[in-house]
Structure formats: structure tokens, C-alpha cells
C-alpha positions in Angstrom: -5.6 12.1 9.0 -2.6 9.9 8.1 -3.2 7.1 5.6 -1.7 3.9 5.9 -1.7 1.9 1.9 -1.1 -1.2 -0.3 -0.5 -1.1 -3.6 0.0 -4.0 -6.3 1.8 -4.3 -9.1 -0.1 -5.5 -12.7 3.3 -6.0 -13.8 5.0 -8.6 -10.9 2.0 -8.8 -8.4 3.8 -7.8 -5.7 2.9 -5.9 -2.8 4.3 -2.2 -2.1 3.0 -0.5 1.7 3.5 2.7 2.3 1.9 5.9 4.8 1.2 9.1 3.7 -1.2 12.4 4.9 -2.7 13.1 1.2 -3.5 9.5 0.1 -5.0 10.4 -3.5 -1.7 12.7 -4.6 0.5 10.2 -3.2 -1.2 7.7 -5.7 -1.1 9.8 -8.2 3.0 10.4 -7.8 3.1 6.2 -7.7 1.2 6.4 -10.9 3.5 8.9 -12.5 6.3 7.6 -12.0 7.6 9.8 -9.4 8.3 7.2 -6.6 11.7 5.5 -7.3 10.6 2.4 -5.2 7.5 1.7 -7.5 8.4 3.2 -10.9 9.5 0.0 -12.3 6.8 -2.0 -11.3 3.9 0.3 -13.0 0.9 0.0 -13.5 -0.1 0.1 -9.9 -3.3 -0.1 -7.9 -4.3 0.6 -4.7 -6.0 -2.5 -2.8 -6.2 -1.4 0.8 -5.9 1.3 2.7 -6.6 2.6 6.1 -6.8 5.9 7.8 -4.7 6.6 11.2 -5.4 9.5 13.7 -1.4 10.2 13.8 1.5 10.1 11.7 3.2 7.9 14.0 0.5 4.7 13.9 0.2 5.3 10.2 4.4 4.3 10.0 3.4 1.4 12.8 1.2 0.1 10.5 3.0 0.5 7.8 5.6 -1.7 9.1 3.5 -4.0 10.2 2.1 -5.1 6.7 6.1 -5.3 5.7 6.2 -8.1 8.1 5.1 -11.8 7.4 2.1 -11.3 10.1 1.1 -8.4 8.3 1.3 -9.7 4.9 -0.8 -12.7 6.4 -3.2 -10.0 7.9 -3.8 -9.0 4.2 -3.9 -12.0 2.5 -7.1 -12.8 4.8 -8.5 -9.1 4.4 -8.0 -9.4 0.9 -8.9 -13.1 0.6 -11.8 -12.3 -2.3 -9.5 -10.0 -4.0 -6.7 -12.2 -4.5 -8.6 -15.8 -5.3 -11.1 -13.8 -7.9 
């Protein structure tokens, strides 16, 4: 299995997306600091993911959510999240 994530930042509230096959280390590397993309918008949480047969629809979908139909995708899958 492939997983496909979103993480948010506590400290901007933006959105990082991202793919991986080990979904709890790779969080655990965001967390750390060990992800030069994310390691100055700590803390982070992951708010979605999904899981993917292959490698190659876990990167689809990862660019997906990059675009603006994906980040509207998640603003409606997340709707209770983000209003509260």
C-alpha cells in the first residue's frame, strides 16, 4: 500500500500533500524535523489521508490535492474540520 496525505500547519495553517509507502514514519520524519519542505512550519498534523494500491496513483493524487480542484475537494471533505 501507498499512502497518499495532508498535513497542516499550527503554525501558518497551511496545507502540505504528500505520498509515501510507510505513512506513520513519514509523519514521524515531518514531526522531527527531517523534511526540509515542512521543518519550518512545525507543529504539524495529519488531517487526511488515503491509501492507494500503487505508487503511481498515490503521486496522482498527490498532485491532485496541489491543484485548486483538489484543494476544493478537501475543503468539502474536510468541511467540519476546518469550520469547528
Amino acid at each position: 500500500m501507498f499512502y497518499t496525505y495532508v498535513l497542516q500547519s499550527q503554525k501558518d495553517k497551511r496545507l502540505y500533500s504528500g505520498f509515501t509507502k510507510n505513512l506513520k514514519l513519514r509523519f514521524d520524519q515531518h514531526k522531527r524535523g527531517f523534511v526540509e519542505s515542512t521543518i519550518n512550519r512545525r507543529p504539524l498534523e495529519l488531517i487526511y489521508y488515503e491509501a492507494c494500491l500503487s505508487q503511481e496513483d498515490a503521486a496522482k493524487r498527490e498532485k491532485y490535492f496541489k491543484t485548486h480542484y483538489g484543494k476544493m475537494f478537501l475543503k468539502k471533505r474536510l468541511k467540519s474540520y476546518f469550520t469547528g
